[in-house]
N, C-alpha and C positions, 0 to 999 in steps of 0.2 A: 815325554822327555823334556818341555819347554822348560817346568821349574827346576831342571836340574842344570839344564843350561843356567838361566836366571841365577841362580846360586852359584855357580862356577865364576860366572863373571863379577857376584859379589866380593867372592871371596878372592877374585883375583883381585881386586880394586883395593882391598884392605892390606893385601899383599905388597901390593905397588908403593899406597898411599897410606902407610900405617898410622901419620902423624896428623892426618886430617879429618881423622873421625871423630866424634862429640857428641855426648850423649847429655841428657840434664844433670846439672851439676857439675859442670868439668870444670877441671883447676888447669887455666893457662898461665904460664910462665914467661915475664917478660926478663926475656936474658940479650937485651942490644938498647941499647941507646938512639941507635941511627933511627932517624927517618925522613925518607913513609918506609921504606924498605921494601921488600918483593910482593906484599899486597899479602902473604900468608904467615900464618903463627904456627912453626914447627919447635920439636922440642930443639932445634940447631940453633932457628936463629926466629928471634918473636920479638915485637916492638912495641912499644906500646899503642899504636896504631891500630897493629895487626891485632893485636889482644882483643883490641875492643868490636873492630869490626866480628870477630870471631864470636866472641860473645852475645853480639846481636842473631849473629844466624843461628845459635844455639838455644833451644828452647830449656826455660826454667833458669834459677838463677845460679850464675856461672861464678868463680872465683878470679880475680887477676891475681897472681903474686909476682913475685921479682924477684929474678938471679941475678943482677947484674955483675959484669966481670971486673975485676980490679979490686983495687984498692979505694978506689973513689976520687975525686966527687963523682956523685951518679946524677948526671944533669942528661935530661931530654927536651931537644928543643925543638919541637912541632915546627914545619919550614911554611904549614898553612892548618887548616884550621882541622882540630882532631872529629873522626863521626861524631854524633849524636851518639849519647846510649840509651837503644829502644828498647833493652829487654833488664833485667833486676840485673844487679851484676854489685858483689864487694869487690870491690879495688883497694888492697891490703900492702902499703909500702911497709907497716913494722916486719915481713918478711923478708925483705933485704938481708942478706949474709950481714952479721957484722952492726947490725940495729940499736944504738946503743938508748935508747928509751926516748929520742927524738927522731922527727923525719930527717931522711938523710938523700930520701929519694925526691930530686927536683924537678917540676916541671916548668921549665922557662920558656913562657911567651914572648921574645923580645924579635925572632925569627917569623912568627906567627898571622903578621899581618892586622891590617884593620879592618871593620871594630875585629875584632874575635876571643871568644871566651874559655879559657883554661880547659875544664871541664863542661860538657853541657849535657846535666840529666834529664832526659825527657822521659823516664822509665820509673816508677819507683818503687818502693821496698829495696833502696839499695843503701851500699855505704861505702861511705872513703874514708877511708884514715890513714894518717901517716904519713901524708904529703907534703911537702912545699911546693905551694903553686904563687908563682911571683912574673911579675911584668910584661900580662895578657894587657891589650886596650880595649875589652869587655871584664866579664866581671873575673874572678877567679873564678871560682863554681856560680854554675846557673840551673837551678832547680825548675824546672818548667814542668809543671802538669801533673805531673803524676805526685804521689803524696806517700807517705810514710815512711823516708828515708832517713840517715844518720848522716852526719858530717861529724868525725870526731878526730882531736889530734895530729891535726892540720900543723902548720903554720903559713895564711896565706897575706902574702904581701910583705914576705920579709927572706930575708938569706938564712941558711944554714945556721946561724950562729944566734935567732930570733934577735941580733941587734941593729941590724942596717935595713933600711926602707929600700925596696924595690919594687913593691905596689904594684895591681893593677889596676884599673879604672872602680869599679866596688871587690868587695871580698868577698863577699857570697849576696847572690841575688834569687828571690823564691817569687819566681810568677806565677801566680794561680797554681801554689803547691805549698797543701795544707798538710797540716798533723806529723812536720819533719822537726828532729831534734840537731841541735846545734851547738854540740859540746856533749856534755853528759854531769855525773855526780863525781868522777876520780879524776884525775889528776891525769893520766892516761888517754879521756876524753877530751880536755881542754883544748879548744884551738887558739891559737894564734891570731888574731885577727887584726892587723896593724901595717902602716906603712901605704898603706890605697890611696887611689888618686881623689874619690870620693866618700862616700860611706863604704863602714864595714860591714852588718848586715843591713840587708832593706827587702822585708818582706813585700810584696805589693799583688794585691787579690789574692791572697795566701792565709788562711785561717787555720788556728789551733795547731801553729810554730812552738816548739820549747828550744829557746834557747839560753844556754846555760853554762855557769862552770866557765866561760871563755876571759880570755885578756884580749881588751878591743882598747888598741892606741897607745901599748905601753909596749916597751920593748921585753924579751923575756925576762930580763934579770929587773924591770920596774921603771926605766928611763923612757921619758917621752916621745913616740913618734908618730903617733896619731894616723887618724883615718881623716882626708881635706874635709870631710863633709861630716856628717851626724856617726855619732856611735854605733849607732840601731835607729836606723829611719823604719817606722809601721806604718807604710800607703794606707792606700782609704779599698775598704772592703777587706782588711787584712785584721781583723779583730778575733777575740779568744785566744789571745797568745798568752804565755807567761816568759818575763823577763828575772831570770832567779841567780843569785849567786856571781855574777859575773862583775868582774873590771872594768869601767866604764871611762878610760881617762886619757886627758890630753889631745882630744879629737879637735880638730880644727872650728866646729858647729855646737851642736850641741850632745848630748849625752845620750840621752834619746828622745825621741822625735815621731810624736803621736800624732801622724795628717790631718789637716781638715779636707771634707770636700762633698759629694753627692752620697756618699756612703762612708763619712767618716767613722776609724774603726770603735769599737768599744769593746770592752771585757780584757784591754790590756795589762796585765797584773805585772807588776813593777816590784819587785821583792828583797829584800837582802843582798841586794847588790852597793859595789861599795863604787860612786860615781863621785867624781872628780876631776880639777882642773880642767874645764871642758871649756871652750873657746865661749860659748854661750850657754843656756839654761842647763842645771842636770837632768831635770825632766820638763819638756813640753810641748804644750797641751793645742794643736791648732796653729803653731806656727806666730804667736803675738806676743812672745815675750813672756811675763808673767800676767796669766789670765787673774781678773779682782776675785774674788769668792762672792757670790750673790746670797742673800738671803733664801734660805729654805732652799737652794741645789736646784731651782727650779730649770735649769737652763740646759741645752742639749748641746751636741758637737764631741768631738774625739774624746773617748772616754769619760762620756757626757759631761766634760770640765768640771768634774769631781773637785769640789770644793777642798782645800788645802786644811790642818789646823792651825790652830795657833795658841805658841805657847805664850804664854806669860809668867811665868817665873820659871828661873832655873838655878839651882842652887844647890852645893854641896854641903848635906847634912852626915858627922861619924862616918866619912869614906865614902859614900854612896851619892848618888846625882837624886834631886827632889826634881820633876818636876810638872808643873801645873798647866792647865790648857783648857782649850774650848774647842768645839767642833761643830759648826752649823753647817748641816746640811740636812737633807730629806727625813720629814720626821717618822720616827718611829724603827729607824732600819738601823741595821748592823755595822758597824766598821772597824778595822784594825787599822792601829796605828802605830808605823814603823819611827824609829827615833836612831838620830845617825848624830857621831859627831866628824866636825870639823875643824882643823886648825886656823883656816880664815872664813870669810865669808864669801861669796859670788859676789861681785861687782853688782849685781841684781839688787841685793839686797834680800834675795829669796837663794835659799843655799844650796850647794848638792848634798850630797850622802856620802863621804870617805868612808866612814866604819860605822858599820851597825851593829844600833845597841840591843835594838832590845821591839817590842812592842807591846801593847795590849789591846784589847778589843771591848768595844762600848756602843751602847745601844741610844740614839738620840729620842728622847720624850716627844711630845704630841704636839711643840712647837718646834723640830727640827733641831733643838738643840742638846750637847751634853759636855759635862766638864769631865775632866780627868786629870790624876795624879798617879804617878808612876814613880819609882825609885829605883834605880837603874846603876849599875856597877862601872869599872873598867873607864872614868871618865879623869878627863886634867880640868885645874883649874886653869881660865882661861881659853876653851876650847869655845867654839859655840856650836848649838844647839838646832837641827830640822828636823821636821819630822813630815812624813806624807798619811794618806787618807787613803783607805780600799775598803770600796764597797763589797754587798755580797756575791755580785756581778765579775767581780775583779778588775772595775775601772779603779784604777790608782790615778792621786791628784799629780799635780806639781808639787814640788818642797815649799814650805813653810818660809816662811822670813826666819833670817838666823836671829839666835837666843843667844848671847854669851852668859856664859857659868860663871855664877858670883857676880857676875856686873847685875848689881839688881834691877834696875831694869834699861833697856837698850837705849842710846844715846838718845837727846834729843835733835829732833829735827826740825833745822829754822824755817819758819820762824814758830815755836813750840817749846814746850816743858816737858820732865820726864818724873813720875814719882821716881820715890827711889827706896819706898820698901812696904811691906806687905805688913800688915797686924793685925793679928788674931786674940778671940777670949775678951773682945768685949764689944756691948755695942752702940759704942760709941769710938770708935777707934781715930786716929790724930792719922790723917795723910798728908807727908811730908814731897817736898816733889823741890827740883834744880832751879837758880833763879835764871830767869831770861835778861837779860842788859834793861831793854826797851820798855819791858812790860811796866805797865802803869795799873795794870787788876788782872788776875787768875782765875777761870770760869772751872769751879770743879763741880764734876757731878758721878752720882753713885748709883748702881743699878743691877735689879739681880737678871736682865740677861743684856748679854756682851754685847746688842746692838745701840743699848740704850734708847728703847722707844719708849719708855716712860721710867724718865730716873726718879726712886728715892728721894733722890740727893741732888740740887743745884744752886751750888750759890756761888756767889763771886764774893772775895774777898779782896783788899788791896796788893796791890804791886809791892808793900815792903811786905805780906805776909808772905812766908815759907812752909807753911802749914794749916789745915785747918780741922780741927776735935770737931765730930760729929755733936752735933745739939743734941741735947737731952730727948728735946721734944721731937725727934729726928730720928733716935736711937735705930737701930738695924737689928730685927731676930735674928739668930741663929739660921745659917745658910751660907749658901755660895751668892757674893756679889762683886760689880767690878766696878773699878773707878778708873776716871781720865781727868786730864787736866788740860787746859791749853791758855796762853795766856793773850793781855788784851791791852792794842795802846792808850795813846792819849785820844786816840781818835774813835777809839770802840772799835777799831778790826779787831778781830781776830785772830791767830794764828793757828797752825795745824792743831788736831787734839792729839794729844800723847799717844801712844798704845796702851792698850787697856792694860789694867794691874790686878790680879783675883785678888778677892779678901775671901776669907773663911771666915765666920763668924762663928765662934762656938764659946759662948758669954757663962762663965761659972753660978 
């Protein structure tokens, strides 16, 4: 008779306690606001607290949803710091009664204590969506350890309204948790990411992150309120990530922020995102401002400081953007090259990316180098011109020095000359270039690759010339070459040399 007892008293237990049984997969309902509340999640009264802890003792992965009562606001303010969640769990705010295709369910740290972080998933294959989480002094979500989870359709570090800053110390922090996505491809996905007292995301020992589709530092409706710190900080040992499609603007730092260090990351792919107005670089590389481009990419560190291109003409031909460039880096390898324009430049002198245009992909020859010409739509006159470098690895460079469209070629810089136009179809072609005040002779030289280790062409002519016709005995086949100029006093200094200028040579 023992298991019939055993069974009596089961079934009385379920009797008694009908709302605290949990099987895998159970959908808890968070209908109160208050907390901590009585330590249990019945269907009466459940907190978001109770939820979670509930969830934890539940084997397999559980649902949160949310009744909450009223009319709203539905704000919950943690009085100290919420569990951990150890087991997979969705935490699903667009079920809120009344969900008008924003979060509308808050979670406010301002009760919470210090440090302490909004959410902390130590559990993963999980996901949150649907939240405002705002003014924790840890991060908003903290992803630790476990991998494969979603964060989508947030808004963290800002009010109800995605227009006021309320921030918490970062927006989402991923420590040693790899292969989580952060945002998604719709609209629906996009999070919020703005208003934080430091960065908005910051991966760190965290590999093969996608995040994507987000607004990081813009208000929802496109007004500035930044993250204090970097857009997207990538720690060191956090490589294989991809950076695609996302808002990058008005952050206090820089835009994103590739570490250097014992394990700096690489295989960061930097993609169609439109980066802007950023306090410093839109992309960089190590933490030094704008890294030089070395000859042949031979050089290693965060995203192995992936050599940059560089345009040299841009110019609108019949409605459409021309334009020309070079690319040294590691020879014989593959790269795509994204092309963005801008309305000003960065203060850098090396630009970010507001709108992308366009790319193409080119293979560099057995001396590391390759030229390319692209023709590209949707562009103003006046705008200027970056563009970035991805290898096959998915290290993406820094941006480019800006181009401006139609200014034939970019200011000179004192004490220096600038040509000031390109000429094709013959080969002997007249390069024309701006006069310097000072200059007393002009050193020009011509050369078919862009570092000039053995020009063609070097002559100096005098300070009153403004141009000089290639010699006959001099002439140039048919090909891709580049010319500089720079000019020279009374004293024979020198000054800067130009930026280089392609010529095409293609002589009838």
């Amino acid at each position: 008779m023992g298991w019939f007892v055993r069974l009596a008293a089961f079934c009385a237990f379920l009797f008694l306690f009908p709302r605290l049984a949990y099987t895998q997969g159970t959908t808890l309902i968070v209908n109160s606001m208050e907390d901590p509340g009585d330590g249990v999640c019945t269907s009466v009264h459940c907190t978001l607290r109770e939820a979670i802890t509930a969830a934890n003792a539940s084997p397999g992965r559980d649902t949160i949803t949310f009744a909450l009562p009223g009319a709203g606001p539905y704000v919950i303010r943690p009085t100290f710091p919420l569990p951990a969640i150890t087991d997979a769990v969705i935490i699903d705010g667009t079920t809120q009664p009344g969900y008008p295709g924003a979060p509308i369910v808050e979670l406010d740290g301002s009760l919470a204590g210090y440090p302490v972080n909004g959410l902390w998933l130590l559990a993963g294959n999980s996901t949150v969506r649907g939240l405002l989480v705002h003014s924790f002094t840890g991060a908003g979500m903290l992803l630790q350890a476990g991998s494969g989870s979603t964060i989508a359709g947030n808004y963290i570090g800002t009010d109800v309204t995605g227009s006021v800053r309320l921030g918490n110390r970062d927006g989402i922090y991923l420590l040693n948790s790899s292969n989580n996505v952060i945002g998604g491809t719709t609209a629906a996905d996009r999070n919020l990411i703005s208003g934080n007292n430091d960065d908005g995301v910051n991966p760190n020992g965290a590999t093969g992150n996608r995040i994507q589709g987000n607004i990081i530092g813009l208000s929802l409706t496109g007004q500035p309120l930044g993250n204090a710190g970097d857009g997207i900080k990538i720690g060191v040992a956090s490589g294989s990530s991809t950076i695609v499609a996302n808002t990058i603007a008005a952050n206090g730092w820089r835009g994103v922020f590739v570490e250097s260090g014992a394990t700096s990351p690489t295989g960061v792919h930097v993609t169609q995102n439109q980066i802007y107005g950023n306090g410093a670089l839109g992309i960089d590389l190590g933490g030094d401002n704008v890294t030089a481009n070395d000859a042949g990419d031979a050089d290693s560190g965060p995203n192995t400081y992936q050599n940059f291109p560089q345009i040299v003409m841009a110019e609108t031909s019949g409605g459409s953007l021309v334009l020309n460039g070079i690319l040294d880096s590691e020879p014989g390898s593959r790269y795509r090259i994204e092309f963005f324009q801008n309305p000003v430049c960065d203060l850098s002198g090396n630009g970010e990316g507001q709108f992308y245009l366009g790319a193409t992909d080119v293979t560099t020859a057995a001396e590391g180098t390759v030229t390319f010409s692209v023709w590209l739509t949707g562009v103003f006159q006046g705008a200027m011109i970056t563009a970035t470098a991805t290898d096959a690895n998915g290290n993406t460079s820094e941006f480019s020095a800006c181009v401006p469209v139609n200014s034939i070629a970019p200011p000179p810089a004192e004490p220096g000359s600038a040509p000031l136009r390109n000429l094709v179809r013959t080969g002997t072609p007249t390069l024309t270039w701006s006069t310097v005040t000072w200059a007393t002779a002009y050193q020009i030289q011509v050369d078919d690759d862009a570092r000039f280790g053995s020009p063609n062409v070097d002559i100096t002519v005098p300070g009153s010339a403004l141009e000089l016709t290639i010699p006959a005995d001099r002439a140039l086949g048919d090909g891709v070459y580049f010319w500089r100029v720079r000019a020279m006093n009374a004293s024979s200094a020198a000054g800067r040399w130009s930026a280089a200028e392609q010529i095409i040579i293609n002589a009838p």
